[in-house]
C-alpha positions in Angstrom: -27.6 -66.9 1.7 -27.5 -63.2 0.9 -25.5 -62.1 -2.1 -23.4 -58.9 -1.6 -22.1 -56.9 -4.5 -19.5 -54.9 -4.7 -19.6 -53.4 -7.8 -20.3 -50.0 -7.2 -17.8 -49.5 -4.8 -15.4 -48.3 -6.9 -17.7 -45.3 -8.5 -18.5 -44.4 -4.8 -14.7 -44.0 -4.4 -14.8 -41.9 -7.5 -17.1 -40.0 -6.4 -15.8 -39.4 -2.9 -12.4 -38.3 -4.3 -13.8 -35.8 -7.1 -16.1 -34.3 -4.1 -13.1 -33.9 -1.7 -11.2 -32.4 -4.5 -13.7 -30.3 -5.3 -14.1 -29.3 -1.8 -10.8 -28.5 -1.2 -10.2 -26.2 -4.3 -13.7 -24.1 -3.1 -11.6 -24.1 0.6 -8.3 -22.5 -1.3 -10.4 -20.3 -2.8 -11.9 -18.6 0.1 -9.1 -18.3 2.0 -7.1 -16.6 -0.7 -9.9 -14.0 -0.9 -9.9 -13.7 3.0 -6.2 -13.2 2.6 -6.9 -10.7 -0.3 -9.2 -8.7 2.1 -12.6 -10.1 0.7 -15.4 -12.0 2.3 -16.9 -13.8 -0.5 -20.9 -14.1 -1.6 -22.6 -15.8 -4.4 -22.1 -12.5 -6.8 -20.4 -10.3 -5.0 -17.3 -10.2 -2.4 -17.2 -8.0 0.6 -14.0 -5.9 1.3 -13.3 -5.9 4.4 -10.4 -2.9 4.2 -13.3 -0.9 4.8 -15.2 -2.5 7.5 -13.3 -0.1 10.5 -10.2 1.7 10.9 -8.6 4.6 12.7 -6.5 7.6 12.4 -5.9 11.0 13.9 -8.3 13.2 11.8 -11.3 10.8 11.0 -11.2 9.0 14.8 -13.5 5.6 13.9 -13.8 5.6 10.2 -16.5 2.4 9.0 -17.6 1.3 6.5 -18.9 -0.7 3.7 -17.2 -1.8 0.3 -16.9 -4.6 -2.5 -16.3 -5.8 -5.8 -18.6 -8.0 -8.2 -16.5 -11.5 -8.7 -16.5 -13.7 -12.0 -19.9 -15.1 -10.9 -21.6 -11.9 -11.7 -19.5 -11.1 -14.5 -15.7 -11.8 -16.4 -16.5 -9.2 -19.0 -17.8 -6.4 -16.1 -16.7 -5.3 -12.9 -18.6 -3.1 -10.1 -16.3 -1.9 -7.3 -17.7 1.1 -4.8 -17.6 1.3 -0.9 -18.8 4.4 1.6 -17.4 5.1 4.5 -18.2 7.6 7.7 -15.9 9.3 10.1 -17.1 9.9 13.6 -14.5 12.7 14.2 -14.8 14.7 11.3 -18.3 13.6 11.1 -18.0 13.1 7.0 -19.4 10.6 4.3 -16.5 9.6 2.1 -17.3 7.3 -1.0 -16.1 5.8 -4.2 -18.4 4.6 -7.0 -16.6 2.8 -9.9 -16.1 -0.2 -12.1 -15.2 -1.3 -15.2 -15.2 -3.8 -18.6 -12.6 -6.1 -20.3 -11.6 -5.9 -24.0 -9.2 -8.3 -24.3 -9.2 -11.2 -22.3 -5.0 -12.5 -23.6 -4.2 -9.4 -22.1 -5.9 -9.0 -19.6 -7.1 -5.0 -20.8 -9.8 -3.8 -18.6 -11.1 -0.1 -18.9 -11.7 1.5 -15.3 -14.1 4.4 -14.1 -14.2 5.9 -10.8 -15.7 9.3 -9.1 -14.1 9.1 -5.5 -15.0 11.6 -2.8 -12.5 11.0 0.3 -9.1 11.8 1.6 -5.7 10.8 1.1 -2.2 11.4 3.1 -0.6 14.3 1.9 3.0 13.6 0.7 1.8 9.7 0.1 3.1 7.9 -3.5 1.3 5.3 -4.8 1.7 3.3 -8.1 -1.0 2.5 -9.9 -0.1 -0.8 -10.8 0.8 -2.3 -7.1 -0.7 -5.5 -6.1 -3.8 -5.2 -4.0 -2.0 -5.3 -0.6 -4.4 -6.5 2.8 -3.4 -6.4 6.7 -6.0 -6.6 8.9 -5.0 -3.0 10.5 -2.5 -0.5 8.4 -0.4 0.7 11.6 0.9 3.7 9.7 -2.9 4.9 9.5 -3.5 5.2 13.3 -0.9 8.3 13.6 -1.4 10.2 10.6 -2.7 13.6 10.9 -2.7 15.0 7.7 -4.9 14.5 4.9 -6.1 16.4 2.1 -9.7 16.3 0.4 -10.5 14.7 -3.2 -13.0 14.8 -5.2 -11.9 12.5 -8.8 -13.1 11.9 -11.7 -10.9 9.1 -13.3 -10.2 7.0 -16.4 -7.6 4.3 -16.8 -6.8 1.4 -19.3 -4.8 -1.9 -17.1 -2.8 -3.9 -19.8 -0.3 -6.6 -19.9 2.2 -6.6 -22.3 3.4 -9.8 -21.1 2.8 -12.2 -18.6 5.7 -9.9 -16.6 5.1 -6.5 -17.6 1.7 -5.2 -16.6 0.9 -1.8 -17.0 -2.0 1.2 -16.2 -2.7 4.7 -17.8 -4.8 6.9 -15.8 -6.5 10.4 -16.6 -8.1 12.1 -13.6 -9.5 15.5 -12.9 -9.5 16.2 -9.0 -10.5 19.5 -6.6 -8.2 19.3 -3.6 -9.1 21.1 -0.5 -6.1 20.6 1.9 -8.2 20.0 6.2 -5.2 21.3 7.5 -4.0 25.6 6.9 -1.9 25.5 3.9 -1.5 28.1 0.8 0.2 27.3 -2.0 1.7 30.6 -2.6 2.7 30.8 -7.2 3.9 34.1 -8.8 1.2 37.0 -7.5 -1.8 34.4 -6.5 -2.2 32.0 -3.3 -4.3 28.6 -3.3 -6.0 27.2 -0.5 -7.8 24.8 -2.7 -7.0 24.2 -6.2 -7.9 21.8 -9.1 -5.6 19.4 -10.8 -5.8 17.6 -14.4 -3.4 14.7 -13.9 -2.1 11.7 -16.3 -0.2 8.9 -14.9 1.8 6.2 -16.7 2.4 2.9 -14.6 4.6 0.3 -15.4 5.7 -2.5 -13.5 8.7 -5.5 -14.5 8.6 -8.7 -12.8 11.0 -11.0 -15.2 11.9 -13.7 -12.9 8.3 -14.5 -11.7 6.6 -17.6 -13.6 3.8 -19.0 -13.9 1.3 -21.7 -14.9 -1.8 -21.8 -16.8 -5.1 -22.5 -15.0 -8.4 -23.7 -15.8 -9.7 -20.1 -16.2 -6.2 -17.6 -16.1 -2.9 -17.3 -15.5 -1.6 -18.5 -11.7 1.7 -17.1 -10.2 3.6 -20.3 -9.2 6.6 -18.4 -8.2 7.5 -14.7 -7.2 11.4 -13.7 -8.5 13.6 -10.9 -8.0 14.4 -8.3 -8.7 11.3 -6.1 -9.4 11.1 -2.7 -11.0 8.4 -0.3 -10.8 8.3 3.3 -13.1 5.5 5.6 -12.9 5.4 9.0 -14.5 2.7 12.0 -13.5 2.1 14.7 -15.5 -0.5 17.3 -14.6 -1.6 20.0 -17.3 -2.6 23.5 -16.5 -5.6 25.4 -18.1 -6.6 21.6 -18.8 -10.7 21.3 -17.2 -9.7 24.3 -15.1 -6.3 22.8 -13.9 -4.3 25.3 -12.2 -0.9 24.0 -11.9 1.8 22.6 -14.3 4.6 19.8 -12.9 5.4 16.9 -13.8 7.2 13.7 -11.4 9.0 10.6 -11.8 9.2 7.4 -9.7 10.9 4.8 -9.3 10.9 1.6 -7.0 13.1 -2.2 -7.3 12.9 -4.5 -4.8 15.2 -7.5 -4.5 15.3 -10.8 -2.0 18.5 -13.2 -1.5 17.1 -16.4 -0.3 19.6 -18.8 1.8 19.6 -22.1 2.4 19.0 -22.0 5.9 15.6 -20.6 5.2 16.4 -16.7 6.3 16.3 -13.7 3.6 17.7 -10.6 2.6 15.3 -8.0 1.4 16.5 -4.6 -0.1 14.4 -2.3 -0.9 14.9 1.0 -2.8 12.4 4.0 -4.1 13.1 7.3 -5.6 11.3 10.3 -6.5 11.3 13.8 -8.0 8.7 16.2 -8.5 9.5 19.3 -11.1 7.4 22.3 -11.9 4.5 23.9 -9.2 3.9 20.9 -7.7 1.8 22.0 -4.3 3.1 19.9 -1.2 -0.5 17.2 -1.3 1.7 16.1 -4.4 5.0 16.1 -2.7 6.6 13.5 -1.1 7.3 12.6 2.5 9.7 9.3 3.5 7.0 7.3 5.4 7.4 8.5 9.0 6.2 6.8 11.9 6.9 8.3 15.2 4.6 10.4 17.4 5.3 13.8 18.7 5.4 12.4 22.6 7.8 13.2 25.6 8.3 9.8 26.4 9.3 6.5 24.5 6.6 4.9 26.1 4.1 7.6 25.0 5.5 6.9 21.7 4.9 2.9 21.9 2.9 1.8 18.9 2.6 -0.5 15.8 5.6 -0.6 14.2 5.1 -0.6 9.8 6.3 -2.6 7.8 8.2 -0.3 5.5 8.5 3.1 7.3 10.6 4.8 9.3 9.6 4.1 12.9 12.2 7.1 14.5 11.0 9.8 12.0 8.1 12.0 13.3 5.1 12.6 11.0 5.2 15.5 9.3 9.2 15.8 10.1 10.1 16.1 6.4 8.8 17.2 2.9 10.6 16.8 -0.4 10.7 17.6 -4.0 13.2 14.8 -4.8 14.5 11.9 -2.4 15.3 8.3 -2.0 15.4 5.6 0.6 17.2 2.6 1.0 15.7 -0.1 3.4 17.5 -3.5 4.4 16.2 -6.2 6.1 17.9 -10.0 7.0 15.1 -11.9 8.2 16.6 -15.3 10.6 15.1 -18.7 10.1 12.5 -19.2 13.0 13.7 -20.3 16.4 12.1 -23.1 17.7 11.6 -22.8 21.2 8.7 -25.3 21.0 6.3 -26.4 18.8 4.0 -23.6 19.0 6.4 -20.8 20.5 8.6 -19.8 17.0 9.8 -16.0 17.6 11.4 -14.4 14.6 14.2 -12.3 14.2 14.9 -9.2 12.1 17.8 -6.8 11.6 16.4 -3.6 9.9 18.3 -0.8 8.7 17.2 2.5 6.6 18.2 5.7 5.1 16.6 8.3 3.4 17.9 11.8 1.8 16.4 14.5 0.1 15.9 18.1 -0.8 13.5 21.1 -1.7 13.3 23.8 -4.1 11.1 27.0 -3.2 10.7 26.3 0.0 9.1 29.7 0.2 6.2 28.5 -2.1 4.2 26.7 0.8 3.1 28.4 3.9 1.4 27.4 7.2 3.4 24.4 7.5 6.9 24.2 8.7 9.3 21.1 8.0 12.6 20.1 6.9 14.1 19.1 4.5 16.5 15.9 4.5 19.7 17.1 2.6 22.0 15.0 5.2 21.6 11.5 5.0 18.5 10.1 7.7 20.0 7.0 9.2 18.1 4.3 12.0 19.1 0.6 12.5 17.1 -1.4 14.6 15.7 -5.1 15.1 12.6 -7.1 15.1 11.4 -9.8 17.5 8.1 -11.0 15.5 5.1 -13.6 16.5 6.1 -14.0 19.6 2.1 -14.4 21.4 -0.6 -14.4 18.2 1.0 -12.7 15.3 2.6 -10.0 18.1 6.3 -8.7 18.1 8.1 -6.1 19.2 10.4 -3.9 17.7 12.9 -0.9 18.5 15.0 1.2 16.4 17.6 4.2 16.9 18.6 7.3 15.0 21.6 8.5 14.2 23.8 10.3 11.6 22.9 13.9 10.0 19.6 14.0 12.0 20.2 12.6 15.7 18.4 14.3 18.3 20.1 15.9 21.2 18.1 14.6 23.9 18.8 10.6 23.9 15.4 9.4 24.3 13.9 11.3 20.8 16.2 8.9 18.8 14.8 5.3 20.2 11.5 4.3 18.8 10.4 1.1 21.1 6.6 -0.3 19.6 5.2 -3.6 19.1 4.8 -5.2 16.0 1.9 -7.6 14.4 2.2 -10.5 11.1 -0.3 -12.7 10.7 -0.8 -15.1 7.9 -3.7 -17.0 6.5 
């Protein structure tokens, strides 16, 4: 008779489990790089944010980008991408990277030369979250841009484990595509150079976290959150020609219910001082289209902008918006067929000072309060929604149809 042994079942077993384990950590890990925008290789992960998009002045705009991941490196970092626009028939590229000094926290010293364009009147902190979608529906309308060429230098440190913060020193020439002169004292610019600091700071306190086998994981995101970053640009400083400096300011806060919808409240402020040229400005993140119809109009709706305000509506020196948002638990129709609703409201106000300073472009300024309301019906066919909103208040329209923005809307998860 033939003698069968188990004994090495058990280790098989082991061995199964530890590989499926294993398996499904290396499966976690790629998709929170797809969701992060990457496409990882053995040293080095693709980004796709620069693999194709479109806007009004660069048509088609591809590309290639990445970053080097820990495989290559934890101590150094190589992040570049170039990119061509079929309209304006440009090269724009970045070449940059970086090294760590302290690993506890988390200090990394960054350098860049970038040669590309950026929205003029955009705000950005330096210490945001990298933030992915698989199209940016406020980039296929803009317009306006303005040249950069940038030569930067910034330290990323944590304080804590809930305060992270970024210095930055950059020298930039700004060449404006559009007909602008910034029109100071005797002398008007039509391209001008900038010397810029820029002190970033970011507050989390309710977040937590765990440690991991190699860093710190977020286990949960709190609220509220508060953002600070000031700007400071120095004249005569590498050739800089203007002096102003700018303060700014964003908290966000979500009320989770029990019956699994949220409240999200979102405010940001800002306020520019001194010879600040309008690039440096700031506008309320419009996103309507100069069309007759509201159907002309139809587009992707953002995700934090104003979808009744035309681009290039509104400039400011100093404003603030207020966005509110109650999102309803899911409505189960079927299994598969789970719509979402949203109610949205927003405001915005603001104001400028030497208006006279900037010719060849005409706006307005948004001393009266800017008020829409409007609602969301999200993933209703693959991610797809739809959306409309109305203005009202100090800026309503006169002819009915300018107030209504009607678009569809796109959330996808991974």
């Amino acid at each position: 008779m033939a003698t069968i042994s188990y004994g090495q079942e058990p280790k098989l077993k082991k061995q199964d489990s530890t590989q499926r384990a294993q398996d499904s950590i290396k499966k976690a890990d790629f998709l929170k790089n797809i969701g992060n925008g990457f496409l990882p290789f053995n040293y080095f992960n693709a980004d796709l944010r620069y693999l194709i998009k479109f806007n009004q002045y660069e048509g088609i705009r591809t590309g290639l980008g990445g970053e080097t991941n820990d495989k290559f490196s934890k101590r150094f970092r190589i992040n570049s991408y170039i990119v061509y626009g079929f309209r304006d028939k440009n090269l724009k590229y970045k070449i940059g990277g970086g090294f760590r000094i302290n690993e506890t926290t988390s200090t990394w010293i960054n350098l860049a030369y970038t040669d590309d364009l950026q929205e003029t009147g955009s705000s950005n902190f330096l210490t945001d979250k990298r933030f992915f979608t698989f199209f940016e529906p406020r980039l296929l309308n803009i317009d306006l841009f303005h040249r950069h060429i940038t030569k930067s230098i910034s330290a990323e440190h944590k304080f804590t484990k809930n305060l992270v913060s970024e210095l930055q020193l950059a020298v930039s020439k700004i060449d404006p595509t559009y007909q602008y002169n910034f029109v100071l004292d005797d002398n008007s610019f039509q391209n001008y150079d900038l010397s810029i600091a820029k002190l970033s700071l970011q507050w989390s306190p309710f977040d937590t976290y765990r440690k991991g086998k190699n860093d710190v994981i977020e286990t949960k995101e709190g609220y509220p959150k508060f953002t600070l970053q000031l700007t400071q640009g120095f004249k005569s400083v590498f050739g800089s020609d203007f002096n102003f400096s700018k303060l700014d300011f964003r908290t966000v806060h979500q009320f989770n219910h029990i019956n699994e919808s949220f409240t999200n409240i979102t405010l940001v402020a800002g306020i520019a001082g001194g010879e600040t040229p309008i690039t440096h400005l700031y506008h309320a993140y419009p996103n309507n289209i100069r069309k007759e119809t509201i159907l002309q109009r139809f587009s992707v709706a953002g995700l934090n902008s104003f979808e009744t305000m035309y681009f290039n509506e509104f400039f400011s020196d100093k404003f603030s918006t207020l966005q509110l948002k109650h999102t309803f638990r899911r409505f189960k129709i079927t299994e598969r067929f789970r719509p979402q609703l949203v109610l949205i409201s927003r405001y915005a106000l603001g104001d400028m000072n030497s208006i006279d300073r900037h010719e060849g472009i005409s706006f307005n300024t948004l001393n009266n309060l800017y008020s829409e309301s409007g609602f969301e019906i999200n993933k209703l066919l693959l991610g797809f929604g739809l959306s409309f909103a109305y203005r009202y208040g100090g800026y309503h329209l006169p002819n009915l149809e300018d107030n209504i923005a009607f678009k569809f809307t796109f959330n996808i998860s991974i």
